[in-house]
C-alpha angles and dihedrals in degrees: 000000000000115000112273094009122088117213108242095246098057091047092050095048085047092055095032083057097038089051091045092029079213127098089207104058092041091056092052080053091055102035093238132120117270081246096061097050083056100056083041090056095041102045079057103056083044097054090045095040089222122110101238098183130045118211100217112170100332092315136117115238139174122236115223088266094045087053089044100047087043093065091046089049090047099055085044102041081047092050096048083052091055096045094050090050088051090055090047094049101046105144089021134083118296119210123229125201125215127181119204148170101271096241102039086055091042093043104028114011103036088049094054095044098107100063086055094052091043092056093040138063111168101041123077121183130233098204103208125197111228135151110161127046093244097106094054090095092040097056161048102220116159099223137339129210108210141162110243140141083237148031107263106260114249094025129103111224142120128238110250106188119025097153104066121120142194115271112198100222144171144163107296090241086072097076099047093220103316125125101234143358131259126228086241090052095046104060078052088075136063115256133222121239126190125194093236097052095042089158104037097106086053097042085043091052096039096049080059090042084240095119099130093063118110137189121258087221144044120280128246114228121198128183098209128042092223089065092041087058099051087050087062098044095057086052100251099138142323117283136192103224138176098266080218086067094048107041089113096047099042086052088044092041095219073122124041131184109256108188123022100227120107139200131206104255100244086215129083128208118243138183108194131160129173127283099249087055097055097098101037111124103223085050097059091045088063096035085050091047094042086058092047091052093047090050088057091047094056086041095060093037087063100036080057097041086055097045083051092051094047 
């Protein structure tokens, strides 16, 4: 190995151990002996002069650098992947990861998909579930869309939807007919709560100076909004939810809007990606076509909030 400059098999049997934390599964994954990972590894350790691994009781276990230097080797391994693939498929389609909250991509992005396909040939997305940053160091994704009051720190992007609000919503049988709930009728039911909007019933209730009003019952408590919608749609409780994650459900009304009082969303919408990303071509067709599908969905939220109001 030249000095400074790690040979690639040794980086790939270092981050296919530290990911198992086991020589012998990372060298099934290889398709090595378990004898070789280890002089890999430790031609490695040698070369850097750092231990990498920890033996503890007959485990394999990474040291503060090797983890560190785990999480570095696998955006770049990743990224030499990727590169590799681009240059293969030169002519052919080229795959773009994305990596999104779980029920903006089920209940915004996924509907709106087709539009995308039908404009563009060469690009074909990898739709990825997130919902929290912690696999920003862990991998080489090409964007992410994500609810935050910021904009992550270290990442290029721009904010897409700053405008949304809390709708407070339930299963139309809910309100027996009326046309909307009471405050009164509203602590006699149980109420929605979602990990990301841990004070939205208090901000909901202050912004009407009813904060000392309580439910009569326990609240309900979802991580996921996804999983807080489909609560109020089968009529469980009452929940304050971003109106960009209902649309469907408030024009199907399998959701219905239950008190008309509404509340600034907190959140804001982004759409980041890393630095190196920002002038690949398959990355700004979708960033070009993700404007143009935000813009149509402001477009038709007016166009129905003035058809409401007439």
């Amino acid at each position: 190995m030249r000095l400074g400059v790690p040979s690639l098999s040794a980086l790939q049997a270092f981050e296919a151990s530290a990911r198992h934390q086991n020589f012998a599964q990372a060298a099934q994954e290889l398709a090595l002996t378990h004898g070789a990972v280890c002089k890999r590894v430790n031609e490695l350790e040698g070369h850097l002069g750092v231990a990498l691994f920890e033996r503890v009781k007959q485990r394999l276990v990474l040291t503060p650098a090797g983890a560190e230097y785990a999480k570095r080797i696998r955006v770049h391994l990743d990224q030499i992947r990727r590169d590799t693939l681009d240059v293969v498929q030169q002519g052919r389609e080229t795959e773009l990861e994305i990596a999104v909250g779980v029920t903006f991509a089920a209940q915004w992005l996924i509907p709106r998909l087709d539009d995308f396909y039908a404009n563009t040939r060469d690009v074909r997305l990898h739709i990825i579930g997130r919902d929290q940053p912690v696999f920003f160091d862990d991998s080489a994704f090409d964007a992410t869309i994500y609810f935050s009051t910021r904009l992550w720190p270290g990442m290029p992007g721009t904010a897409l939807i700053t405008d949304d609000t809390l709708v407070l919503v339930a299963a139309p049988r809910l309100l027996e007919g009326q046309p909307s709930l009471s405050l009164a009728q509203l602590s006699e039911l149980s109420w929605i709560c979602v990990r990301d909007l841990p004070r939205a019933w208090d901000d909901w209730l202050a912004s009407q100076d009813a904060a000392q009003l309580k439910p009569q019952r326990s609240a309900q408590r979802y991580d996921m909004f996804i999983m807080a919608i489909n609560a109020a749609v089968a009529g469980l409780g009452v929940a304050l939810l971003p109106r960009v994650l209902i649309e469907r459900e408030l024009a199907s009304g399998t959701l219905v809007q239950a008190h008309a009082h509404t509340l600034a969303n907190p959140q804001t919408i982004y759409f980041s990606y890393p630095a190196q990303r920002r002038d690949w071509a398959p990355l700004q067709q979708f960033d070009a076509w993700l404007r143009r599908a935000v813009d149509d969905y402001r477009a038709a939220r007016s166009g129905l909030s003035r058809s409401t109001c007439s």
